[in-house]
N, C-alpha and C positions, 0 to 999 in steps of 0.2 A: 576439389570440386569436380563433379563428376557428372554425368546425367548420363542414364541408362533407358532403355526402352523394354519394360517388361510385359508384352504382352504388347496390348494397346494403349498402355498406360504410360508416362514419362516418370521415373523416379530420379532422385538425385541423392547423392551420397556426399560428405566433408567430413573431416573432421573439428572436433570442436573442445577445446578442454580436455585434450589428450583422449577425445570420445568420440568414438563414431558414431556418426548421426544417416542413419539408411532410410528415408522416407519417401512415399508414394507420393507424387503430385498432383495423383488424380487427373489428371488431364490428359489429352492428345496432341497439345501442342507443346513442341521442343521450346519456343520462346517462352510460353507462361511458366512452365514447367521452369525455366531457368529464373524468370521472375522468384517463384514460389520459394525457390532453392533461396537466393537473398533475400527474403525478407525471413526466413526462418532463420537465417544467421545472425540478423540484424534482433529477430526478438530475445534470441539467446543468447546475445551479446548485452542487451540491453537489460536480459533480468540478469546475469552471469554481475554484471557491474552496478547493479541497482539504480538503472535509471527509467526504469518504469514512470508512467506519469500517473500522480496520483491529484487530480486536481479537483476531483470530485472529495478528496479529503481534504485540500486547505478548504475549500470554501464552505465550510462547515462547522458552524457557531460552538464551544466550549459546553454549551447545554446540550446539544445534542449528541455531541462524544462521552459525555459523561452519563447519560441515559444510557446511551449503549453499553456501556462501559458496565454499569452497574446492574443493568440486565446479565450482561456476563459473568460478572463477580456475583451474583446470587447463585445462578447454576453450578459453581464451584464450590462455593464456601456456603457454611451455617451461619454462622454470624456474621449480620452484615450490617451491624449498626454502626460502628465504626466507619464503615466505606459509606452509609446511607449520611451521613453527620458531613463527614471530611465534604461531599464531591455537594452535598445540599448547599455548607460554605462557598462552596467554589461560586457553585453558578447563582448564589445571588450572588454576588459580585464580578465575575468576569462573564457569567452564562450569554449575554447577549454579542460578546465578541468571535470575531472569527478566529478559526484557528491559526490560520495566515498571520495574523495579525500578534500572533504572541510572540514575543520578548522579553528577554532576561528582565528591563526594565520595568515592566508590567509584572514578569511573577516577584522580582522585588518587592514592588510597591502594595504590591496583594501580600504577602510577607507580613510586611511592615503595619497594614494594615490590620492584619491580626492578633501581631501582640500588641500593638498598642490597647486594641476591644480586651485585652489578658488582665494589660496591665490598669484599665480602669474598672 
């Protein structure tokens, strides 16, 4: 950890994942400057170990992941009747739950629920 004065500008230097990381801080002040320094570590660390927060994705219903989802799979693929059938099943059935809320005991029971509609 390092903080260097380039000009009028404070930069800081560390290393990070055997990488040096050499960035401006934009600033004039040595304190924020060192602020800036730790929280770049802490973001790097943070995607480096996938603890990113993604909370805008649990709270978001099974219908709408699946929309998206199949917005995406059109742009890639020609055939998408398959994935328009499979993800249609889904969300009548789970579409109105969150995704938080999914569990192995629910995609069972979704499962189970299918072949039984097979098997009558």
């Amino acid at each position: 950890m390092a903080l260097t004065k380039r000009g009028k500008y404070w930069s800081y230097e560390f290393i990070f994942a055997g990488r040096r990381i050499r960035e401006s801080a934009k600033t004039t002040s040595k304190t924020v400057a060192r602020l800036a320094e730790q929280q770049r570590r802490r973001e790097l660390e943070k995607g480096f170990n996938g603890i990113e927060d993604h909370r805008d994705e649990r709270i978001r219903s099974i219908k709408e992941l699946a929309t998206e989802y199949l917005e995406e799979y059109r742009l890639r693929h020609k055939a998408v009747t398959f994935a328009e059938y499979a993800l249609g099943n889904l969300t009548r059935h789970l579409g109105g739950r969150m995704a938080v809320d999914s569990t192995d005991k629910m995609v069972k029971a979704y499962q189970t629920d299918l072949l039984q509609m097979l098997i009558l």
